[in-house]
Residue frames as qw, qx, qy, qz and C-alpha x, y, z in Angstrom:
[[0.406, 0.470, -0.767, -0.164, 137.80, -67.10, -46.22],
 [0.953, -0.097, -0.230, -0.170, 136.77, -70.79, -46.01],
 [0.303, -0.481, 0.820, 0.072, 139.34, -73.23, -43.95],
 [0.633, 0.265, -0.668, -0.289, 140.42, -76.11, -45.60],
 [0.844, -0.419, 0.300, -0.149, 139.91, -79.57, -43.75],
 [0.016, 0.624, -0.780, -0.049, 143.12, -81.21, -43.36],
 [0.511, 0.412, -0.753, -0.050, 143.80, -84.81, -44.57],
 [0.395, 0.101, -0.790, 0.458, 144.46, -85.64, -41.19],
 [0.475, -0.507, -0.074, -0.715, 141.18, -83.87, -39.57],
 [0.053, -0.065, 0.877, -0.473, 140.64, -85.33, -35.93],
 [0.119, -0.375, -0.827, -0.401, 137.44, -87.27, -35.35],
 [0.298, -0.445, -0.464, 0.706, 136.91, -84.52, -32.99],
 [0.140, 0.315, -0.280, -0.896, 136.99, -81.44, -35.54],
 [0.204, -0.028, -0.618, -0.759, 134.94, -83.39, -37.69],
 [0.195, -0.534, -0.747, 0.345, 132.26, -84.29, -35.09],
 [0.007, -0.618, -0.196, 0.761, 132.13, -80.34, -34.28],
 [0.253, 0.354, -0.261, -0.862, 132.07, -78.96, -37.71],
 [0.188, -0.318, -0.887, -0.277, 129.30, -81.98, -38.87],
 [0.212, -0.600, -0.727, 0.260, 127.12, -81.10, -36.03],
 [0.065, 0.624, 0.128, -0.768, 127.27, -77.02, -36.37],
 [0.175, 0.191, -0.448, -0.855, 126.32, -77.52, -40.20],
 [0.274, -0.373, -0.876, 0.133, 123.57, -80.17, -38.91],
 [0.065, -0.587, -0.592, 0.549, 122.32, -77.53, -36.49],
 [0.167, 0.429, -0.237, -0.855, 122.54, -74.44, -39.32],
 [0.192, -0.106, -0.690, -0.690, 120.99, -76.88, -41.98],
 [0.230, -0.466, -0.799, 0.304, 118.53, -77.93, -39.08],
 [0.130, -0.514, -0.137, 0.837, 117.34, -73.85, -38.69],
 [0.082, 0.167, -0.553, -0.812, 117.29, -73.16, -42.35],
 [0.180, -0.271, -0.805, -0.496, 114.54, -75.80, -42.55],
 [0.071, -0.533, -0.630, 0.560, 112.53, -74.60, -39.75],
 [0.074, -0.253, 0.117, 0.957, 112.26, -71.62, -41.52],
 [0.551, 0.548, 0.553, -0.302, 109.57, -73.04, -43.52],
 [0.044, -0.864, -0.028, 0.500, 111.31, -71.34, -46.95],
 [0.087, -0.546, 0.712, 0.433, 112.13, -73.57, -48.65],
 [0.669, 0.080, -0.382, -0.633, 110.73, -75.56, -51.69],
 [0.980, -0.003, 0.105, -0.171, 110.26, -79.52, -51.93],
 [0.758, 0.579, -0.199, 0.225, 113.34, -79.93, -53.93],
 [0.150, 0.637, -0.415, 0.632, 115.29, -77.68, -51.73],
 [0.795, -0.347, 0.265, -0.421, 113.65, -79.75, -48.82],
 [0.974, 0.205, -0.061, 0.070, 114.27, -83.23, -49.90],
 [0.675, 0.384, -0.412, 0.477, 118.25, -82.21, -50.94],
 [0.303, -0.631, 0.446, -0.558, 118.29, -80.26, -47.18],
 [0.845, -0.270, 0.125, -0.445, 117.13, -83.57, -45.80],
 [0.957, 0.212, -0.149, 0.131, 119.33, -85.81, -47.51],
 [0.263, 0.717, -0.400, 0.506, 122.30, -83.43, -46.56],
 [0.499, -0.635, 0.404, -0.429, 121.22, -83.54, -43.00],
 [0.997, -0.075, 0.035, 0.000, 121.37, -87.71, -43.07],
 [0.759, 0.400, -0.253, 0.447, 124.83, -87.73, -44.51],
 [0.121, 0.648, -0.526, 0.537, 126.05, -85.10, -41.69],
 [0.761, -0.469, 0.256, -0.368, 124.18, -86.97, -38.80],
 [0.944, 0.293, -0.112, 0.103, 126.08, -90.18, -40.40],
 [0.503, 0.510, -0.391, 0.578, 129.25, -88.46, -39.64],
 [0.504, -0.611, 0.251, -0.556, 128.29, -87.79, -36.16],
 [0.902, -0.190, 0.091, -0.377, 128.10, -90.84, -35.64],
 [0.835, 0.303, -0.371, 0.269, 130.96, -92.18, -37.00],
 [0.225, 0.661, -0.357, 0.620, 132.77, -89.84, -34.88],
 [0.449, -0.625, 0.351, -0.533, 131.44, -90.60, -31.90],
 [0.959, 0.024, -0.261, 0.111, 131.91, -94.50, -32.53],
 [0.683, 0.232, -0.435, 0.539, 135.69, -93.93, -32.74],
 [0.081, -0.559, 0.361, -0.742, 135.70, -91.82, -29.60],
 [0.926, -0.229, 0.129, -0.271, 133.81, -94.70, -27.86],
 [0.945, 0.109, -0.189, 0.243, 136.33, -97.31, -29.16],
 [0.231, 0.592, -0.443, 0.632, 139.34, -94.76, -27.86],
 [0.588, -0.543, 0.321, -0.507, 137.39, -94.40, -24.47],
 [0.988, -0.121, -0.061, -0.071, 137.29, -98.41, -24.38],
 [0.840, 0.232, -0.293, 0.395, 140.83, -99.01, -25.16],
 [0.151, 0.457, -0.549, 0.683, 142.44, -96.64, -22.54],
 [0.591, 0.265, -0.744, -0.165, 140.41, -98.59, -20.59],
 [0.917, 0.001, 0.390, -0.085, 140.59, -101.70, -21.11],
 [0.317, 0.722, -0.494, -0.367, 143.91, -101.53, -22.65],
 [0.375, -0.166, 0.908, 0.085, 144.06, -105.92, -22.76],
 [0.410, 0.233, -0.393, -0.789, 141.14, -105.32, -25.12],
 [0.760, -0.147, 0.263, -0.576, 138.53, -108.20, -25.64],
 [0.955, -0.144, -0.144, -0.215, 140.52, -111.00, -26.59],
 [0.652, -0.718, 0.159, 0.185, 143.05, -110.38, -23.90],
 [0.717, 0.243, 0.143, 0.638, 145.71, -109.40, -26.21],
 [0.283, -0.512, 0.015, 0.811, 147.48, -105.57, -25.36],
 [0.341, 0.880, 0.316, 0.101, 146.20, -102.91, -27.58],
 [0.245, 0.893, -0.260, 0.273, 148.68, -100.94, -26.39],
 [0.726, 0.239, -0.456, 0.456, 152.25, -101.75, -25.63],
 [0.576, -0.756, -0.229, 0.210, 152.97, -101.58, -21.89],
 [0.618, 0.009, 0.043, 0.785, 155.94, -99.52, -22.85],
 [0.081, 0.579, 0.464, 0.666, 153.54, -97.07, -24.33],
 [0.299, -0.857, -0.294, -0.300, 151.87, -95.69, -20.90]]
């Protein structure tokens, strides 16, 4: 049985499960086995998961930054000194 991705998916989870269908779609084409067509739409797939990599790993960069540097860059609190 498939899991469902939740609404609320962390940019964690979706980092991991981008990059293990990246690395399975990555494999598949090694394989050599596949047509042009079936090439091409593998290819385009792979762009769209690497894309998500990426996104993910932005916001996990911009998290890292703000805990910090929690006065952020134009010295205004990101987070509320109450908060830590």
């Amino acid at each position: 049985m498939a899991k469902r991705k939740t609404a609320e998916a962390s940019p964690v989870a979706e980092f991991e499960h981008s990059l293990e269908q990246l690395e399975q779609l990555i494999e598949k084409m090694e394989l050599g086995d596949m047509t042009l067509e079936e090439s091409l739409a593998a290819y385009e797939r792979g762009v769209g998961l690497y894309r998500n990599c990426q996104v993910a790993l932005e916001q996990a960069e911009l998290r890292v930054r703000q805990l910090d540097d929690p006065e952020g860059a134009d010295g205004t609190p990101s987070l509320a000194s109450d908060d830590l």
